[in-house]
C-alpha positions as a Markdown table, in Angstrom:
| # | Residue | x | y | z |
|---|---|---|---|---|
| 1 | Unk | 0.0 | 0.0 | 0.0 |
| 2 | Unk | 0.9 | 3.5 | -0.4 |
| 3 | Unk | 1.4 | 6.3 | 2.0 |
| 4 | Unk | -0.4 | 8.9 | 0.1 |
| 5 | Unk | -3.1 | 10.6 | 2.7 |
| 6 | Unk | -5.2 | 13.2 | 2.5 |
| 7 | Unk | -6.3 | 15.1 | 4.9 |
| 8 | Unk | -9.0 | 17.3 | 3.5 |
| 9 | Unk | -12.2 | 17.1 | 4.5 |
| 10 | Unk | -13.9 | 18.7 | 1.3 |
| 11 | Unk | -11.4 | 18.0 | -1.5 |
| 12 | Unk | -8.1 | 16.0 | -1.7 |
| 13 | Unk | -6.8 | 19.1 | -4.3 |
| 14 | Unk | -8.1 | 22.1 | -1.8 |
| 15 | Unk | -10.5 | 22.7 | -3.8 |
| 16 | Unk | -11.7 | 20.3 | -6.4 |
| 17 | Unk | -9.8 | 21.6 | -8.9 |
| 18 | Unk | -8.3 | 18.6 | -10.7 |
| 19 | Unk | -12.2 | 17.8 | -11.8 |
| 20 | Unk | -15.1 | 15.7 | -11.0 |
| 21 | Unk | -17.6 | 13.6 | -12.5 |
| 22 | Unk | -15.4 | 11.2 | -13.7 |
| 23 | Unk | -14.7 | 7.8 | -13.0 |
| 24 | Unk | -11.5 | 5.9 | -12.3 |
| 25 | Unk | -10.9 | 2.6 | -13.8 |
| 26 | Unk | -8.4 | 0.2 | -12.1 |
| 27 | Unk | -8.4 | -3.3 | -13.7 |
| 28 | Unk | -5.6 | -6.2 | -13.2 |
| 29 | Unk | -5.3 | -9.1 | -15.4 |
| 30 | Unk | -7.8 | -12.5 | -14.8 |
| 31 | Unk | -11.4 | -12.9 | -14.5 |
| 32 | Unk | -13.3 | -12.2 | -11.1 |
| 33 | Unk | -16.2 | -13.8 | -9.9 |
| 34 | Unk | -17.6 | -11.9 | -7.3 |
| 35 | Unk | -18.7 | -8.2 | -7.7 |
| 36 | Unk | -19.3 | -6.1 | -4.6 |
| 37 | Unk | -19.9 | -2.0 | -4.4 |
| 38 | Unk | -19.1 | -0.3 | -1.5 |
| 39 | Unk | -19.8 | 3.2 | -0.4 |
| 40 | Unk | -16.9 | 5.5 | -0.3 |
| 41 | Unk | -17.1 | 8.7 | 1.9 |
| 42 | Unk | -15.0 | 12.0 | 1.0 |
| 43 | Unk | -14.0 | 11.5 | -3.0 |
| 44 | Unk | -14.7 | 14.7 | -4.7 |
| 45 | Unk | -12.4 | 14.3 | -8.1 |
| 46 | Unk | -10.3 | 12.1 | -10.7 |
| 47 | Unk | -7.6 | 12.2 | -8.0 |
| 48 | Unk | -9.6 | 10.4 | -4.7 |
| 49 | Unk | -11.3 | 8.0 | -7.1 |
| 50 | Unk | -7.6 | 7.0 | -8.2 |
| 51 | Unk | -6.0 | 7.1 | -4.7 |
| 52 | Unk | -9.0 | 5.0 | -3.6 |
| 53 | Unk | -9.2 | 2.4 | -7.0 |
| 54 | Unk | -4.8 | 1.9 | -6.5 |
| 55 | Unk | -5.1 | 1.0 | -3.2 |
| 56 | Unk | -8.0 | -1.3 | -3.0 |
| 57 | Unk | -6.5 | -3.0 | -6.0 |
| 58 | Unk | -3.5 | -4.0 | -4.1 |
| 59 | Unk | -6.2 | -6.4 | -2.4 |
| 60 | Unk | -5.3 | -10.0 | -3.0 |
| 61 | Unk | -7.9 | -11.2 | -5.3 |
| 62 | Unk | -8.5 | -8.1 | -6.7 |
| 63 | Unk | -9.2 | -7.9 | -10.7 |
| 64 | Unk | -11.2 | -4.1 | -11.6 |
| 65 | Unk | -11.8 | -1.0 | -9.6 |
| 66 | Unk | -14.2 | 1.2 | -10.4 |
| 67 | Unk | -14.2 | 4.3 | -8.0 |
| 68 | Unk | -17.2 | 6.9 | -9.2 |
| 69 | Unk | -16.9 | 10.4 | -7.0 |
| 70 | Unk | -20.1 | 11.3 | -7.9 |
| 71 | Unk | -22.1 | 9.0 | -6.2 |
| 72 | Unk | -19.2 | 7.8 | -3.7 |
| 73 | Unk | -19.5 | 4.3 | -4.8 |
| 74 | Unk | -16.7 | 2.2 | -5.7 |
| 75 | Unk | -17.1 | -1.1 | -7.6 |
| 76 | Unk | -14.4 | -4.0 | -6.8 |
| 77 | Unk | -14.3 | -7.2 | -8.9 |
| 78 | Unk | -12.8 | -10.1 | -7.0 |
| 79 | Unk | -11.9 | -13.6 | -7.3 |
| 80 | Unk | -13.5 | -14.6 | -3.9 |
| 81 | Unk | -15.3 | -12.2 | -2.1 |
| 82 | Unk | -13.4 | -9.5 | 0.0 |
| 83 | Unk | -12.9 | -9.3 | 4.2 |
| 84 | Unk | -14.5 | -6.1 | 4.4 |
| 85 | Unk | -12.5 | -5.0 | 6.9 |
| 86 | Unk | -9.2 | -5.6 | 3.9 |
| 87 | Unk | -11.0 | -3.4 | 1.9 |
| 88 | Unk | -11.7 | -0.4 | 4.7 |
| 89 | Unk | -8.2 | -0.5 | 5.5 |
| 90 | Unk | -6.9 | 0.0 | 1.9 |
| 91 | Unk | -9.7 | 3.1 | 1.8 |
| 92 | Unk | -8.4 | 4.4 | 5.2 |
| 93 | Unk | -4.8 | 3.9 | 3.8 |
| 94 | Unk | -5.9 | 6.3 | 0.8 |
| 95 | Unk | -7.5 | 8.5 | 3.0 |
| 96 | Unk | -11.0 | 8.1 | 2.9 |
| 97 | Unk | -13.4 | 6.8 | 5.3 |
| 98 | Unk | -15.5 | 3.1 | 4.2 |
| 99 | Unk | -19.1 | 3.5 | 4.9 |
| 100 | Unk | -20.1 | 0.1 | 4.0 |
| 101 | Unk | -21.6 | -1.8 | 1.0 |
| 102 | Unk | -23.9 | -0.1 | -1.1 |
């Protein structure tokens, strides 16, 4: 895992300035079989949904991320299904807060 943090409570650029609305795609070779979506409190850009999508693909299992700002949703593709407490720590780690599964 990284050690990027941020500590902003509105916006991980100050001010949302690197853009929002978009989505961030992580996706790692193989096929996954189980699909969960989880909540995702404090993404407001590009930036958080990539800081969030890179660390929860580091999850063993792990094959696609996709981390939506918007609607604070993050969808992870696994090859078994995830400890959620794994995948609130990789959040945490990236500076966010886990709210649960959607």
């Amino acid at each position: 895992m990284t050690t990027e943090t941020n500590t902003s409570t509105s916006s991980c650029c100050g001010g949302g300035s690197c853009g929002s609305g978009t989505t961030s795609d992580v996706q790692i070779q193989g096929t996954g079989a189980t699909t969960t979506v989880y909540k995702v409190s404090g993404m407001t850009c590009g930036h958080c949904e990539g800081s969030v999508s890179k660390e929860i693909s580091a999850l063993d299992g792990v094959t696609a991320v996709t981390a939506v700002a918007k609607t604070g949703e993050v969808t992870v593709t696994s090859t078994a299904t995830l400890d959620e407490e794994a995948v609130r720590a990789a959040v945490d780690e990236a500076g966010y807060e886990l709210i649960g599964r959607a």
